[in-house]
C-alpha positions as CSV (number, residue, x, y, z in Angstrom):
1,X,42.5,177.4,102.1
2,X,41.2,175.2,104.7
3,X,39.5,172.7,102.3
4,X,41.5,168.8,102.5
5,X,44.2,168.1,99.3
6,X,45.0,165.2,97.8
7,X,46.4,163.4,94.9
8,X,43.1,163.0,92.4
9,X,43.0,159.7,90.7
10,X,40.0,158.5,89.6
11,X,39.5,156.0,92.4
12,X,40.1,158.9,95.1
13,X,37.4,161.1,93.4
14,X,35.5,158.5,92.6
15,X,34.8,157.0,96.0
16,X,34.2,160.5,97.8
17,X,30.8,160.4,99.4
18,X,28.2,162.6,99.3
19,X,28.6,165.3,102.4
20,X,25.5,167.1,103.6
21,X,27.1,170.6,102.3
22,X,29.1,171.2,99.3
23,X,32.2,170.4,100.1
24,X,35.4,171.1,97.9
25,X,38.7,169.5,97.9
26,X,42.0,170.6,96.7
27,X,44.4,168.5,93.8
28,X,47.9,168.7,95.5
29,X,49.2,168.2,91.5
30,X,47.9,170.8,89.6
31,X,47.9,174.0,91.7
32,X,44.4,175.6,92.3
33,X,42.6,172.6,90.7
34,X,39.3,171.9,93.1
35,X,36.4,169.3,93.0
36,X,33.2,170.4,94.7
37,X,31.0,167.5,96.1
38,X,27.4,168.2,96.2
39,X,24.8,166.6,98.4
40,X,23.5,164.8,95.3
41,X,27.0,162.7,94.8
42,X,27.8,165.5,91.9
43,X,31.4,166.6,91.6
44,X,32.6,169.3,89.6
45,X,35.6,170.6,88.3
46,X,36.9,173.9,89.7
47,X,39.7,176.7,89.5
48,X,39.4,178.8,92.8
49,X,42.2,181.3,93.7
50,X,42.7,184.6,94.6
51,X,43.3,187.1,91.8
52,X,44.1,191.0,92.5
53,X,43.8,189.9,96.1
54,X,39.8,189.0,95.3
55,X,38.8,185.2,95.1
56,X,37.6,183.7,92.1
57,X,35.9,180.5,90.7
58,X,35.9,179.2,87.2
59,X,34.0,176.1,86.8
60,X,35.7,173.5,84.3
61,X,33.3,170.7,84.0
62,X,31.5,168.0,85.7
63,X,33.7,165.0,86.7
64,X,32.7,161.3,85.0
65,X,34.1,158.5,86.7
66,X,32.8,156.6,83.3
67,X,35.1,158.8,81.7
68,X,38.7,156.6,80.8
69,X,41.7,158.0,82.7
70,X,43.9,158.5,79.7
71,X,41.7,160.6,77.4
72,X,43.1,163.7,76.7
73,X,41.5,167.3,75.2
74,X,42.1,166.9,71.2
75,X,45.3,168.2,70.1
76,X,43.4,170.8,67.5
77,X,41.2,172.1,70.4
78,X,41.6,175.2,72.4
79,X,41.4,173.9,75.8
80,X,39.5,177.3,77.3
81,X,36.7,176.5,74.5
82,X,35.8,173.6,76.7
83,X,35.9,176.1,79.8
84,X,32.6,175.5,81.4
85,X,31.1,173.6,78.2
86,X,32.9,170.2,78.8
87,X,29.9,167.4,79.5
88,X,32.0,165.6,81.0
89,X,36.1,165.8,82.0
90,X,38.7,163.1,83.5
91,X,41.2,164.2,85.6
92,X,44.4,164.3,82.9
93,X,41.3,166.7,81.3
94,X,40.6,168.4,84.4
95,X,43.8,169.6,85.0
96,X,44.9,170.5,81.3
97,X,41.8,172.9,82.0
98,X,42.9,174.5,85.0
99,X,46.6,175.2,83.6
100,X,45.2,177.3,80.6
101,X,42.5,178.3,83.1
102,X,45.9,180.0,85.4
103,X,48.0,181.1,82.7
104,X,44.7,183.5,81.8
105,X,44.4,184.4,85.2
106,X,48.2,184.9,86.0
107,X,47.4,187.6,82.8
108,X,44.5,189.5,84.5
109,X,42.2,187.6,82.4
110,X,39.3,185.6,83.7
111,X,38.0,183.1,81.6
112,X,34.4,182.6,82.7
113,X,34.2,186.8,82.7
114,X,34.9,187.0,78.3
115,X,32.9,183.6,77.7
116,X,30.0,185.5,79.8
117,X,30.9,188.5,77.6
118,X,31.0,186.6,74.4
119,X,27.9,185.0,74.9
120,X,26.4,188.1,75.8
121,X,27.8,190.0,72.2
122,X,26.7,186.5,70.4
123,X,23.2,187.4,71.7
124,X,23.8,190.9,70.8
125,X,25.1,189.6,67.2
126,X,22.6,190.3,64.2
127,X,20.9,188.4,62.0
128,X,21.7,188.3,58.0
129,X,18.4,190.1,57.6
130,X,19.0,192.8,60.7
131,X,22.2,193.3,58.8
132,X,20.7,194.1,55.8
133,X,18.1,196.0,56.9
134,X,20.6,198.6,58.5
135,X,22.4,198.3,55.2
136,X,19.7,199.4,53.4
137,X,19.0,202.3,56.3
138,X,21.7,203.9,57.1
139,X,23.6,203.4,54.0
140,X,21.7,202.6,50.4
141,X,19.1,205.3,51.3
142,X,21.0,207.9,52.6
143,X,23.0,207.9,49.9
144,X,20.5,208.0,47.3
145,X,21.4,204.1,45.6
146,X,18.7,204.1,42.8
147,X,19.0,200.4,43.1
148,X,17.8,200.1,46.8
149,X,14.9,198.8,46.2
150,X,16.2,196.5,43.3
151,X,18.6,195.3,46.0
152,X,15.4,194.8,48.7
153,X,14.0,192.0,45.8
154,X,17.5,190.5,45.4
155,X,17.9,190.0,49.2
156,X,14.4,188.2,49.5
157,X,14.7,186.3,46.7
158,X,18.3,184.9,46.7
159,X,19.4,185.2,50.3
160,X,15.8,185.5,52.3
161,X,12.0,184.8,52.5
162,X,10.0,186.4,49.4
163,X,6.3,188.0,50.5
164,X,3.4,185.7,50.1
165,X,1.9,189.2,48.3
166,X,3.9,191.3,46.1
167,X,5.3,195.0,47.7
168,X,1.4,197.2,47.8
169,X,-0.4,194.0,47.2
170,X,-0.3,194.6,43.3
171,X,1.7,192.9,40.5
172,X,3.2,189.8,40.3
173,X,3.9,188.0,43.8
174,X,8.0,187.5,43.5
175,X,9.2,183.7,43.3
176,X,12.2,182.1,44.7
177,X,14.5,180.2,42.9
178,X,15.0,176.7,44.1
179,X,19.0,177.6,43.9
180,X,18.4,180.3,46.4
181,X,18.6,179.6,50.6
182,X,16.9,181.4,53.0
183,X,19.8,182.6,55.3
184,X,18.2,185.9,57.0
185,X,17.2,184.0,60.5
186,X,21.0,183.0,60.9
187,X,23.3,185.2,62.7
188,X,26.7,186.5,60.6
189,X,29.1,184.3,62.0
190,X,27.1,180.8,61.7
191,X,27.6,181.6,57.8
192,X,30.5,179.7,56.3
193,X,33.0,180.1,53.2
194,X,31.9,176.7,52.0
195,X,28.5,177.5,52.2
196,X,28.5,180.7,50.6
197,X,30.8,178.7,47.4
198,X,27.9,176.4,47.0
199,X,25.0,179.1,47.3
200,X,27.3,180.9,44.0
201,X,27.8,177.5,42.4
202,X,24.0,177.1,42.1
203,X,22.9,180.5,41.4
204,X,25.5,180.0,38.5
205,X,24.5,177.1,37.8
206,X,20.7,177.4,38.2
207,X,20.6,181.0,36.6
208,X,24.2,182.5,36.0
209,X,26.9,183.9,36.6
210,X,25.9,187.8,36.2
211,X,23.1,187.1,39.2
212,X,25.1,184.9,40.9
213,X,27.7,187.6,41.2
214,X,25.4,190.2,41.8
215,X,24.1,188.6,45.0
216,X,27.7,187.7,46.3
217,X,28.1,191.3,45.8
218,X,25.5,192.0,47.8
219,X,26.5,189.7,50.8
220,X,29.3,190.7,50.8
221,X,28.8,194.3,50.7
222,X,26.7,193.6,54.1
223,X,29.5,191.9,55.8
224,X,31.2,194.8,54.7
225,X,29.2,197.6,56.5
226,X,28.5,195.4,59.6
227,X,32.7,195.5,60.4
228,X,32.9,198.8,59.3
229,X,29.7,199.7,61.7
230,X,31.3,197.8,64.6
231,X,28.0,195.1,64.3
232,X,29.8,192.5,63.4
233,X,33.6,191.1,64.5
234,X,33.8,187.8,63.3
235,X,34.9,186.4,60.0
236,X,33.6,187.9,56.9
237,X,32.5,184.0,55.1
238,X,32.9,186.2,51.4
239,X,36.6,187.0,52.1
240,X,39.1,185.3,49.7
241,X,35.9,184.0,47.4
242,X,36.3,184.9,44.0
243,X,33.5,186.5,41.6
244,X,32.9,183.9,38.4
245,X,34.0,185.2,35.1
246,X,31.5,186.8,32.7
247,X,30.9,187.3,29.2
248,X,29.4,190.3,27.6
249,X,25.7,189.6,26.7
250,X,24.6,190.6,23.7
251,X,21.1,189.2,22.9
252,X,18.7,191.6,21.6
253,X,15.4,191.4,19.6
254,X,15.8,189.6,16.2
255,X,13.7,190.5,13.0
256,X,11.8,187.2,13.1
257,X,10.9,187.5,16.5
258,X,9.5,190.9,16.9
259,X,5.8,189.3,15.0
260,X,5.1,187.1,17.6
261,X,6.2,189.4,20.4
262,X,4.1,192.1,19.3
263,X,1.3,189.9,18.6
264,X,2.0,188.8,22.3
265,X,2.0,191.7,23.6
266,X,-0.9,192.6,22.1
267,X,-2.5,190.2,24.0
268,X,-1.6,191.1,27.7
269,X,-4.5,191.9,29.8
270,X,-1.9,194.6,32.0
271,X,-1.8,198.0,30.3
272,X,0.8,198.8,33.3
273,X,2.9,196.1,31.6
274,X,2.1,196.7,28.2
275,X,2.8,200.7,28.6
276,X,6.2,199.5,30.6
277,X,7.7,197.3,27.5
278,X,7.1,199.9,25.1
279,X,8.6,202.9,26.7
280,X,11.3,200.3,27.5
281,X,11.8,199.5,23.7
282,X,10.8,203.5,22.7
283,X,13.7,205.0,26.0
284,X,15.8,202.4,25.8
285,X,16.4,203.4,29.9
286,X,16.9,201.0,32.6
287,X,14.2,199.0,34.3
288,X,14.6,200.9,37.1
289,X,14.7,204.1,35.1
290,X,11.8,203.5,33.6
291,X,9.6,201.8,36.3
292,X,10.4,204.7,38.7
293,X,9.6,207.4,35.9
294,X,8.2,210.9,37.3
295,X,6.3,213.2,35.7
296,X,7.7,216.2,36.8
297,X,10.9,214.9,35.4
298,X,9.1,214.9,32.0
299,X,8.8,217.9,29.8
300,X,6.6,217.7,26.8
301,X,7.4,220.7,25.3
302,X,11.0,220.2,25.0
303,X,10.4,216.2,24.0
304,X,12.8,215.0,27.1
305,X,13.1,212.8,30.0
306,X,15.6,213.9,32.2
307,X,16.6,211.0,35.2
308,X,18.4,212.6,37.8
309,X,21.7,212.1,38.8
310,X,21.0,210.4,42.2
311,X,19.0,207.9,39.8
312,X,21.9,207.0,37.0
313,X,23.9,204.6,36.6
314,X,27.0,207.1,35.4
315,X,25.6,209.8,38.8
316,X,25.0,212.4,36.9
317,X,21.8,213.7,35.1
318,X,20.6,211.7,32.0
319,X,18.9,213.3,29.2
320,X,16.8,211.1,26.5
321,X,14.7,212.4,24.0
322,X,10.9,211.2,24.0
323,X,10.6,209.3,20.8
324,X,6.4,209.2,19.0
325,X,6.0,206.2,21.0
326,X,7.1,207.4,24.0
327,X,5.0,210.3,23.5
328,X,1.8,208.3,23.0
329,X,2.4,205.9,25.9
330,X,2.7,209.2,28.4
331,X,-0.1,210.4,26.4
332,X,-2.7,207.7,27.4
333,X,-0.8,207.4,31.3
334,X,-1.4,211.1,32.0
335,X,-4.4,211.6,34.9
336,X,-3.6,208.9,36.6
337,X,-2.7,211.5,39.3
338,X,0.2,211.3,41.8
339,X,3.7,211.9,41.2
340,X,5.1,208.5,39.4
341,X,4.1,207.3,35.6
342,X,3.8,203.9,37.4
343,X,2.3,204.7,40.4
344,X,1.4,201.3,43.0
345,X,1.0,201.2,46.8
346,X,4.3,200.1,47.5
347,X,6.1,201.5,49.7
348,X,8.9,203.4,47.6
349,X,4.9,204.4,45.6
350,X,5.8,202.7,42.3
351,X,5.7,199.6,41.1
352,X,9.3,198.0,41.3
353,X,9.0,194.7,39.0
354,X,7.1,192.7,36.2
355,X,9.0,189.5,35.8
356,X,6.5,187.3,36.2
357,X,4.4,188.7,33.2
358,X,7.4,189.0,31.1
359,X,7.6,185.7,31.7
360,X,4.4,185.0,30.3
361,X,4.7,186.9,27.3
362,X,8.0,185.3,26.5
363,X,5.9,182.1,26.5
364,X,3.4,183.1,24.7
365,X,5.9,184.3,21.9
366,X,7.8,181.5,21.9
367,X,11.3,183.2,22.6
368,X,14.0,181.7,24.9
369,X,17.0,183.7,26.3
370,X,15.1,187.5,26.4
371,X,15.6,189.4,29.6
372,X,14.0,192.7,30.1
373,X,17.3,194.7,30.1
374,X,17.6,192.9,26.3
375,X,14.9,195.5,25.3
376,X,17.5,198.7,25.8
377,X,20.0,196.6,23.8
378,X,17.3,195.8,21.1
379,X,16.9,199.7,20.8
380,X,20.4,200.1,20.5
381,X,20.8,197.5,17.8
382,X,18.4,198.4,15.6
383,X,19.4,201.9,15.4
384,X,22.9,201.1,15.1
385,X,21.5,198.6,12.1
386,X,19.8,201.6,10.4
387,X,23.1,203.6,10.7
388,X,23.4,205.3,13.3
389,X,27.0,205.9,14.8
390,X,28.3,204.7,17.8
391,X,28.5,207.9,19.9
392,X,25.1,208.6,18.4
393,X,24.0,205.0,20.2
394,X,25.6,205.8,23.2
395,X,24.4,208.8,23.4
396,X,20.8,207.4,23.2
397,X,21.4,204.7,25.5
398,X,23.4,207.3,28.3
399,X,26.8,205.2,27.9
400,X,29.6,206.7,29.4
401,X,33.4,206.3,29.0
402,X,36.4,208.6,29.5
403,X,37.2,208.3,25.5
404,X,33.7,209.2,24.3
405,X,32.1,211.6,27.1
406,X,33.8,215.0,25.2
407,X,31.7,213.5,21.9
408,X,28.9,213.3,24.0
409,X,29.0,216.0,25.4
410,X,28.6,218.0,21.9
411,X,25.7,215.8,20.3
412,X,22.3,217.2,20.2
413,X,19.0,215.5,21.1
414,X,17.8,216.1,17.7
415,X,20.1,213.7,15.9
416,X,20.1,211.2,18.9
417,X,15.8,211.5,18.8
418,X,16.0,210.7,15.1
419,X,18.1,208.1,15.1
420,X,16.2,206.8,17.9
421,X,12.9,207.2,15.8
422,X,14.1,204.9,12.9
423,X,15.4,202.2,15.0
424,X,11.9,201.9,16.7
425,X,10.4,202.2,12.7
426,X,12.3,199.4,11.2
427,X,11.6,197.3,14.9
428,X,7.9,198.3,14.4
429,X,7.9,197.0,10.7
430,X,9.6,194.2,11.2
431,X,6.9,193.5,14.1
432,X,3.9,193.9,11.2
433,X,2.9,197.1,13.1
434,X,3.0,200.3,10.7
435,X,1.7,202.7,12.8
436,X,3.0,203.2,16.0
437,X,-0.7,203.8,17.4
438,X,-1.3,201.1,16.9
439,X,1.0,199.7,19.2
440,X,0.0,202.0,21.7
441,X,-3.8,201.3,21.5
442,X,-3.2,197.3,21.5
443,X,-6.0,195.9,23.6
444,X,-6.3,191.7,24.3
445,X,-8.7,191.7,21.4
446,X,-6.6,193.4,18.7
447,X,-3.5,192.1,17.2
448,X,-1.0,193.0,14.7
449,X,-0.9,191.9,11.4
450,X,1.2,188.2,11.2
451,X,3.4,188.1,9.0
452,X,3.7,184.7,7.1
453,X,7.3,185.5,5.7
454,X,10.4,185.3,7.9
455,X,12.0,188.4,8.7
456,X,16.0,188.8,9.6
């Protein structure tokens, strides 16, 4: 090139004046090292040379003069990370640039070209909640997850933003825990390990660690599908993170409490609600089950539900017996019209969750520690406590293991229906409710005999 060379030091650079045209001048130390004077006094930094026989320019930095002359690039830094980012550059850093600069050009590979391309896939690069919502497209429904929309809630409400109005504008609106972040704005790779190990450490902490696991399960399952999907080719932040240890749960309905949660109940104002606990307790099914109930999987005149396979747990087809209660419930639900038992304006057309009134009657109780899955246990329990064999209890509840699916497989509803039917008895008398239409027919002004004498 035609362009002057000299030894840079600071002082040379430093007292080059400011031509009329950009001017550039060559290092005669480090080999294709240029400064480029601009009218305005600027000078910057500079690798030009010739590669494939075409020229080409990678801009380093802008030169400081303020900068001190022995200041050096970190020892833990990639020097082409600073390529074109550096503030400000010395000459010891100027030229520590334009070696790495060379040794990727003497390779075919031009710097400036991949951080221009990796700027352009960081643009490209979703967000936590555009990976999610192609998670739950293109792989949750296709593949007929009952728990897709379950999964929906648990995104907003440990990893996202929940609705100001609940899914339809009916039911409960859904509330954050203050142990939850709000990560769905955020592209995937600005999420850390050590950040995701703190979100788990207060979800355990602030709720436990079944739902803490659950949604690290879930993020983790969307890093997942992102690589696999070519969305994402970064670090997965969930990789190496262990799940916390968990112990079996077996909290169910006690004797003493079932007075003043049926007098409770008695007093909801929801007959959605009220309906939805007792074909919980009279089923034993899954929330989901029950809250996505159809009634064209119901068949009165044989006395079953079937939940189809798509919509189990175990993937196959689930059979329960409709117990008296369960009977009456769908009894006084019938002509609502349209296809679910629990029909809403939500999108999926039913209504998907009623935590925050089984909050309220857990209040009004007085009970501690319930969950809403503790009402398939409680029917379980109690029908074990009246006698009824295991297989006969799994077979109820639609438990499944490689030991017990060939005793299964032989039981009849008609022994599973009855043992079902004295469970939900001695639950109903230990409740001071004797009829079970009476359960049925509760309205916020009737309520069911208190019992004054504890009850175990």
């Amino acid at each position: 090139m035609s362009d002057p060379k000299f030894n840079f030091t600071q002082a040379s650079l430093t007292a080059l004046a400011a031509p009329e045209r950009r001017t550039y001048y060559g290092d005669t130390t480090q080999r294709h090292l240029f400064v480029s004077v601009h009218p305005s006094g600027e000078k910057t930094f500079y690798v030009v040379r010739k590669v494939g026989g075409k020229p080409v320019r990678v801009m380093l930095g802008r030169f400081d003069p303020g900068t001190p002359g022995n200041r050096e690039i970190p020892a833990d830094t990639d020097p082409l990370d600073l390529v074109g980012n550096a503030a400000s550059l010395n000459i010891r850093m100027a030229r520590a640039l334009a070696s790495a600069v060379n040794v990727q050009l003497d390779r075919g590979i031009n710097p400036a070209t991949e951080r221009k391309r990796n700027r352009q896939a960081k643009e490209a690069e979703p967000t936590l909640r555009q990976a999610f919502e192609r998670y739950y497209r293109d792989h949750l429904i296709p593949h007929g997850k009952r728990t897709a929309e379950e999964l929906r809630g648990d995104f907003a409400r440990y990893l996202g933003i929940v609705p100001t109005r609940p899914p339809g504008g009916m039911g409960p609106t859904p509330k954050k825990p203050e142990c939850a972040v709000d990560w769905e704005r955020r592209k995937l790779s600005s999420i850390q390990p050590e950040e995701v190990r703190r979100w788990m450490v207060g979800l355990k902490d602030g709720i436990g660690p079944r739902t803490a696991n659950k949604a690290f399960a879930l993020l983790r399952a969307i890093y997942r599908k992102a690589g696999e999907w070519r969305l994402y080719v970064g670090d997965d932040p969930c990789e190496g993170i262990p799940k916390f240890p968990e112990r079996e749960r077996s909290r169910f309905l006690q004797g003493h409490e079932l007075p003043a949660f049926f007098e409770a109940l008695g007093r909801c104002e929801s007959d959605n609600f009220r309906h939805y606990i007792l074909l919980s307790l009279a089923t034993g099914a899954r929330k989901g089950n029950v809250l996505a109930m159809r009634w064209a999987d119901l068949d009165f005149t044989a006395g079953l539900w079937t939940i189809p396979g798509e919509k189990s747990k175990s993937g196959d087809p689930m059979v329960i017996p409709l117990t008296s209660i369960a009977r009456e419930v769908l009894a006084a639900r019938r002509g609502n019209g349209g296809e679910w038992v629990f029909p809403s304006r939500a999108a999926c057309g039913h209504i998907t969750d009623f935590q925050k009134p089984w909050d309220d009657l857990l209040k009004a109780a007085g009970l501690e520690d319930v969950r809403l899955h503790d009402l398939r246990r409680s029917l379980g329990s109690w029908t074990a406590m009246q006698g009824a064999s295991l297989a006969i209890v799994g077979r109820a509840l639609g438990h499944r293991s490689s030991d017990a699916t060939h005793v299964y497989a032989r039981l009849h509803t008609d022994p599973v229906l009855d043992a079902m039917e004295r469970g939900l008895s001695a639950m109903l008398a230990h409740g001071g409710v004797t009829e079970a239409g009476n359960v049925v027919s509760l309205k916020p002004s009737q309520q069911p005999p208190t019992r004054t004498k504890r009850q175990e």
